[in-house]
C-alpha positions in Angstrom: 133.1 225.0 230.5 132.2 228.5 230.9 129.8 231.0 229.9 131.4 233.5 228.0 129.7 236.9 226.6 130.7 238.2 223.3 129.9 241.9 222.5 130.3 242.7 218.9 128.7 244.2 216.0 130.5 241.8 213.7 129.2 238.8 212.8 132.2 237.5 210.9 134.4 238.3 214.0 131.8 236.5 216.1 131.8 233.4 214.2 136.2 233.3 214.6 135.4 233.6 218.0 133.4 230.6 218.5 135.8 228.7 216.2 138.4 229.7 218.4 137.0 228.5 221.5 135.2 225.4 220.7 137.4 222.7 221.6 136.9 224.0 225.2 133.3 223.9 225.1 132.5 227.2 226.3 128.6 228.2 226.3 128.3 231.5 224.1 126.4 234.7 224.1 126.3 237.6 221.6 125.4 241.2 221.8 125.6 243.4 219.3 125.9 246.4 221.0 127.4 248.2 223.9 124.5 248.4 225.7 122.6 245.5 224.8 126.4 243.9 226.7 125.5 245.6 229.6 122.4 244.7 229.9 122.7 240.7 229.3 125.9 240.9 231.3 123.6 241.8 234.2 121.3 239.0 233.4 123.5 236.5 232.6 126.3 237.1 234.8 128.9 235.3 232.8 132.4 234.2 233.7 133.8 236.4 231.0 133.2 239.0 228.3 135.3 239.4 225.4 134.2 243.1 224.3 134.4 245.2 220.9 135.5 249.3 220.7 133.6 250.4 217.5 130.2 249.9 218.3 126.8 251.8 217.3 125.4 253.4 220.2 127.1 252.4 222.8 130.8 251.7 222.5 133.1 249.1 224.3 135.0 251.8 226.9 131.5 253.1 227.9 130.3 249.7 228.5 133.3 247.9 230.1 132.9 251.6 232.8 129.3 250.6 233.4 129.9 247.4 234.0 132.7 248.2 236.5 130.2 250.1 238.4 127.6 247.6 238.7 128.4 245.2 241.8 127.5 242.1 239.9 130.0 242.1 237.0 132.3 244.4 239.1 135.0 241.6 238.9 134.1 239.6 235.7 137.4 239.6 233.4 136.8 241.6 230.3 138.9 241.4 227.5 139.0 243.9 224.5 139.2 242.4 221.4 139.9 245.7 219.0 141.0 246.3 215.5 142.5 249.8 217.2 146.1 249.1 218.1 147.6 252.2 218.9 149.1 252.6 222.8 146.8 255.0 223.4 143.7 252.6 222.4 145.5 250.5 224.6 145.6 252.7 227.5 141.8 253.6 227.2 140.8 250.0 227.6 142.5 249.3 230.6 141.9 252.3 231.8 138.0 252.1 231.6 138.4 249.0 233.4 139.2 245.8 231.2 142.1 243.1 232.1 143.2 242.5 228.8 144.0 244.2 224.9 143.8 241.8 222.1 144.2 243.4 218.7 142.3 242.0 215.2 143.1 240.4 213.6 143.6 237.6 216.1 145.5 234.4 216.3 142.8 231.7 217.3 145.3 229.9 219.9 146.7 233.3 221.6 142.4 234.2 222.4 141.8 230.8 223.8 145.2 230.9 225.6 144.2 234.1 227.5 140.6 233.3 227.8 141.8 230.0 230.0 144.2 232.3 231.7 141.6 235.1 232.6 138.7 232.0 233.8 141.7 230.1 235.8 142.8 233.8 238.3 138.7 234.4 238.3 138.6 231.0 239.6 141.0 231.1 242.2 140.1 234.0 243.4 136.3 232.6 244.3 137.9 230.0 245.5 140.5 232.7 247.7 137.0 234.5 248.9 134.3 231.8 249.1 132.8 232.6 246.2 130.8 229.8 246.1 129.4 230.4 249.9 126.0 231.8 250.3 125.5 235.4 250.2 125.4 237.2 253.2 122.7 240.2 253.9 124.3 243.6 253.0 124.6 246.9 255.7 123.0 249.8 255.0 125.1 252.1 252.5 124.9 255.7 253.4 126.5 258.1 250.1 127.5 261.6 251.5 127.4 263.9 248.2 127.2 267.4 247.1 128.6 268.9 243.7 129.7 272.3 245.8 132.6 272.0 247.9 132.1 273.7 251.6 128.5 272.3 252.0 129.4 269.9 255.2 129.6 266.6 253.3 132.3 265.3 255.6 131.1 266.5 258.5 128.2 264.9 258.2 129.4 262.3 257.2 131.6 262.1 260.4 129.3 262.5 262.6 126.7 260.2 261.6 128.7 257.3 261.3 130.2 257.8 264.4 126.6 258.3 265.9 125.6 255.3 263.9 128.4 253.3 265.4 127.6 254.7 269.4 124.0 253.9 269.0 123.9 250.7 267.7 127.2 249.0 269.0 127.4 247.9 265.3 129.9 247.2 263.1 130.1 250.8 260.6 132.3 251.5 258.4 133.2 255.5 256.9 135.5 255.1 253.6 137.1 258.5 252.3 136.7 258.6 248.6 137.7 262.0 248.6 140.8 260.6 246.6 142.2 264.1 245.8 142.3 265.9 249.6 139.5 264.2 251.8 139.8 265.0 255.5 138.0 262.2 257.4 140.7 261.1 259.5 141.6 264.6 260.0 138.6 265.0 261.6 138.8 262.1 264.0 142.3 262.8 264.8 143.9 259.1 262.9 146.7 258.7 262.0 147.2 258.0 258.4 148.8 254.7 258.6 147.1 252.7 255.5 145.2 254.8 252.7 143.5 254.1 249.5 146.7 254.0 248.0 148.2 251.3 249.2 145.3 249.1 248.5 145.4 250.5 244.9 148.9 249.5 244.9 148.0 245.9 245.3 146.2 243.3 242.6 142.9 243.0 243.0 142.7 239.2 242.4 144.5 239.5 246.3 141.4 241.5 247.3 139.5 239.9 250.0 137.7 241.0 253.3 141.0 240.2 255.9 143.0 242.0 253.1 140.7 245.2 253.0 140.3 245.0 256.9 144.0 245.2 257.4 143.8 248.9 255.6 140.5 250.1 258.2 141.9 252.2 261.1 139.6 252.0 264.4 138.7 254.9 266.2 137.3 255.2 269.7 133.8 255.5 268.4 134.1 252.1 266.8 133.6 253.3 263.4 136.2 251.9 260.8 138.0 254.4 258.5 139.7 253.5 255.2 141.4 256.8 254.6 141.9 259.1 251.5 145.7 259.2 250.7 147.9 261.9 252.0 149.0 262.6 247.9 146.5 264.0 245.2 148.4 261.7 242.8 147.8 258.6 244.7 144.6 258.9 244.3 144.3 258.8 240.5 145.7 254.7 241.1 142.0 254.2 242.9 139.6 252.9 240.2 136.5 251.9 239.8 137.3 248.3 239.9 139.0 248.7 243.3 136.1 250.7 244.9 133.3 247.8 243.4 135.4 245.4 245.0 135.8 246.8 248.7 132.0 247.6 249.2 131.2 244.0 247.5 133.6 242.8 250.7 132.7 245.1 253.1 129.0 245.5 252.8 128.4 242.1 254.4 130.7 242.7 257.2 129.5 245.8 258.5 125.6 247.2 259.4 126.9 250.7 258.3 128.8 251.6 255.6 129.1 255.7 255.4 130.9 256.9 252.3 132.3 260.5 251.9 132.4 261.0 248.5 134.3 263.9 246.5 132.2 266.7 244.4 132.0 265.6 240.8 130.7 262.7 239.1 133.7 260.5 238.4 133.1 257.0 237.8 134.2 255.9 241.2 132.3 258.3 242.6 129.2 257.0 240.4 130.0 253.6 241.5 129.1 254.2 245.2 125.8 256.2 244.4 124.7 253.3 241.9 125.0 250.7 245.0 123.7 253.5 247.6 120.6 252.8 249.7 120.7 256.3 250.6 122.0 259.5 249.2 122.6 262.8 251.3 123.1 265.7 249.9 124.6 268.6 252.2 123.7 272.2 250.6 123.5 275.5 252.1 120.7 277.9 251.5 122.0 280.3 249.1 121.3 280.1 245.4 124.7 278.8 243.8 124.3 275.9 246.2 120.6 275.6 245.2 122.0 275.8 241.7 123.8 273.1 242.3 121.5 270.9 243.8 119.4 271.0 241.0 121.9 269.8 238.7 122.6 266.6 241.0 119.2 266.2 240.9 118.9 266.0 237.3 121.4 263.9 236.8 120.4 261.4 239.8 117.1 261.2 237.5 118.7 260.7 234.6 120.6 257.9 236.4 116.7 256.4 237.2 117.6 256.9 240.8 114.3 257.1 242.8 113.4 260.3 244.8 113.2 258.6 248.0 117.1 257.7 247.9 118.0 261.1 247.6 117.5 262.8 251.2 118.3 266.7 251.0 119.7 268.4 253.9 119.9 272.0 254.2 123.0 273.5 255.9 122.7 276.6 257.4 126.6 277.3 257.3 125.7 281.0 257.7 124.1 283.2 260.1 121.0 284.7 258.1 119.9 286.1 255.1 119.9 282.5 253.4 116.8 281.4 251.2 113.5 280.5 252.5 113.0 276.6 252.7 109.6 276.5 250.9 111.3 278.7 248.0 114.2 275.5 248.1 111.8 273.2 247.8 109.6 274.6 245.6 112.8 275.3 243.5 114.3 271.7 243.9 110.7 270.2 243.7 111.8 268.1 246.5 111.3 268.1 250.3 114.4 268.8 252.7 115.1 266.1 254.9 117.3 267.5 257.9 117.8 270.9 258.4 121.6 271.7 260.3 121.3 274.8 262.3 123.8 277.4 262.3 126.3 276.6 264.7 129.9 278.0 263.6 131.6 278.1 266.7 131.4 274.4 267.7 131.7 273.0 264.5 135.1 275.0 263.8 136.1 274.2 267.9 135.2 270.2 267.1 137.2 270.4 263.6 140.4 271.7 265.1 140.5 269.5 268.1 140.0 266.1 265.6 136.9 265.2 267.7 133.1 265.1 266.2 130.5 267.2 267.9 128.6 264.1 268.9 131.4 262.9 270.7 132.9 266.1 272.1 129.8 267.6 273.0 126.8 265.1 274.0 124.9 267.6 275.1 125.0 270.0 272.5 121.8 271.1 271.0 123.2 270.1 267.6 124.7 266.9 268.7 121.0 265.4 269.7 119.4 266.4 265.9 122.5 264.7 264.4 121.8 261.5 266.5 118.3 261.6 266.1 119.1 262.0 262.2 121.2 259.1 262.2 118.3 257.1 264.0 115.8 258.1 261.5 118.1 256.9 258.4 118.7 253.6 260.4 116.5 250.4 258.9 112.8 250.0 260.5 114.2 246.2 262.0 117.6 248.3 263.7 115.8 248.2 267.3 114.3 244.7 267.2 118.1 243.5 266.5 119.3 245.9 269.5 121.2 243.5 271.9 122.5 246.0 274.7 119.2 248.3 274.7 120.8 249.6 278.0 123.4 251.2 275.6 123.1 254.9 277.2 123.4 256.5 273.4 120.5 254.3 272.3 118.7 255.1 275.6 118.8 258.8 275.1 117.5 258.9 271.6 115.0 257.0 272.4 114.2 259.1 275.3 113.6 261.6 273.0 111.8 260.0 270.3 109.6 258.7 272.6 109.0 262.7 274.1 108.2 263.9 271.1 105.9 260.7 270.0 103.9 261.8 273.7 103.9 265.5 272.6 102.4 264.6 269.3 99.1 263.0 270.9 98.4 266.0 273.3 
């Protein structure tokens, strides 16, 4: 027996439904309503959904996307049950994210055939995963985001994971959702030997944390890097169900998890800023940027994102003449974070040579606030769980924390 979610407006449909699936003994839900689905699909958690297109409010596409995003029904099987039988109906359901197309009217034995079929691969794949283990504690998840291209996002992104990774000696992960040209392994000088392509390329009922592992390259710093793929057009095979299920798998593994993530709202993109701990946001200070920002900003509160996920950081990608600070934040009605000094010449020199400033340059001016940044995002119980506080990265961030802690009480 399983607990099966029906979301349709239709009561008459509802009622074949159940009919259909008595003999199994299935326990049944209704909603009738995209959203209200959504919302007692979170609640419920159920081992399937059987989900209606023509809706009011709320249809089944827009639904079936949200619950794609959301890690909890991430991987529940959803099957469309539509009167719309055209291929490119067909086309829109899968490609929002449901497993399976049945058209109305429906034979009662073909539903309950592919309901059984849908609940026995959920199964086994719980069973392939240890679904039924305890959960583990997640990492901290770090989103790198900016709607403006050329604000930084991947270097920052670069060079606090791999600052994360040298401070701590902890496992961190940096995945490269750039799909359509990221650049992260560009910038560490990898090799592009597995992508997220070739994941994309593989069921996901295969998906499990060995399986996404085998796809991380290792770098030097000890950060782990699942790459963008070398083709645009790969990248349109990466969907949201692929990206829910590698941070489901991956967020228990490692203490960091740094996403670069591209500059639009697509719905993988949304996927990793719904699970996010933290949000940065990269901008530099002239007023299309700031334009910018305040767009992401609306829509992060329209998303019900609270303002202390959202950490601005203001980019000073040109010499002078940029806007004020206090006008930014009296503009964005938020407070900047981490201010990035000007600092072309390095940056450009460490970009070329495949090599972060924090690693290439330890002693640069500009690698010390990026460590220090990286210390200040990490979680208040990150130096109780130190093991090797001899660690010389650890040692000189906190030989600096502690200098400026001393020069605050004179």
């Amino acid at each position: 027996m399983a607990k099966i979610l029906v979301v349709d407006d239709s009561p008459t449909i509802v009622q074949l439904i159940r009919l259909a699936l008595a003999e199994a003994g299935h326990e049944i839900r209704v909603a009738e309503n995209g959203a209200l689905g959504v919302a007692a699909a979170k609640e419920w958690l159920p081992d399937l959904i059987v989900m209606d297109i023509n809706m009011p409010g709320m249809n089944g596409y827009e639904a079936t996307r949200l619950l794609r995003r959301n890690a909890s029904t991430a991987n529940t099987p959803i099957l469309i049950l539509s009167a719309q039988d055209s291929i490119a109906e067909k086309l829109n359901g899968f490609e929002a994210g449901a497993d399976d197309y049945l058209t109305k009217p429906f034979e009662p034995g073909e539903l309950d055939v592919r309901v059984t079929a849908h609940l026995n691969r959920a199964q086994d794949l719980l069973s392939r995963t240890g679904g039924d283990a305890p959960p583990e504690e997640n990492g901290l998840l770090i989103a790198c985001f900016s709607l403006r291209g050329g604000s930084g996002v991947s270097t920052l992104a670069v060079n606090l994971s791999t600052s994360l990774a040298r401070i701590w000696n902890r496992p961190c992960a940096l995945l490269d959702l750039a799909l359509t040209g990221g650049h992260d392994s560009l910038l560490l000088n990898l090799p592009l030997k597995r992508t997220w392509a070739d994941l994309a390329a593989v069921p996901l009922v295969e998906f499990d944390g060995d399986f996404v592992e085998k796809h991380l390259s290792r770098h030097d710093s000890g950060v782990r890097v699942l790459a963008s793929p070398a083709n645009p057009e790969d990248g349109e095979q990466v969907k949201v169900a692929h990206v829910a299920r590698v941070l489901e798998l991956l967020r228990p593994r490692y203490d960091y998890l740094m996403v670069d993530l591209p500059h639009d709202f697509r719905e993988t993109t949304l996927t990793v800023l719904d699970a996010a701990d933290i949000i940065l946001m990269p901008f530099p200070p002239d007023i299309a940027s700031v334009r910018s920002a305040i767009a992401a900003l609306h829509t992060f509160d329209a998303l019900g994102y609270s303002s202390d996920k959202v950490r601005l950081v203001l980019n000073w990608t040109f010499p002078k003449l940029g806007l004020a600070q206090a006008d930014i934040e009296r503009f964005l009605k938020h407070k900047i974070d981490f201010i990035i000094p000007y600092d072309l010449q390095d940056l450009v020199k460490a970009v070329n040579s495949g090599q972060p400033l924090v690693l290439g340059a330890p002693t640069h001016p500009l690698t010390a606030l990026l460590e220090d940044y990286a210390f200040r995002l990490s979680p208040p119980g990150a130096v109780d769980a130190m093991v090797d506080k001899d660690n010389p990265h650890y040692q000189r961030v906190l030989s600096r924390a502690q200098a400026r802690a001393a020069s605050a009480k004179k």
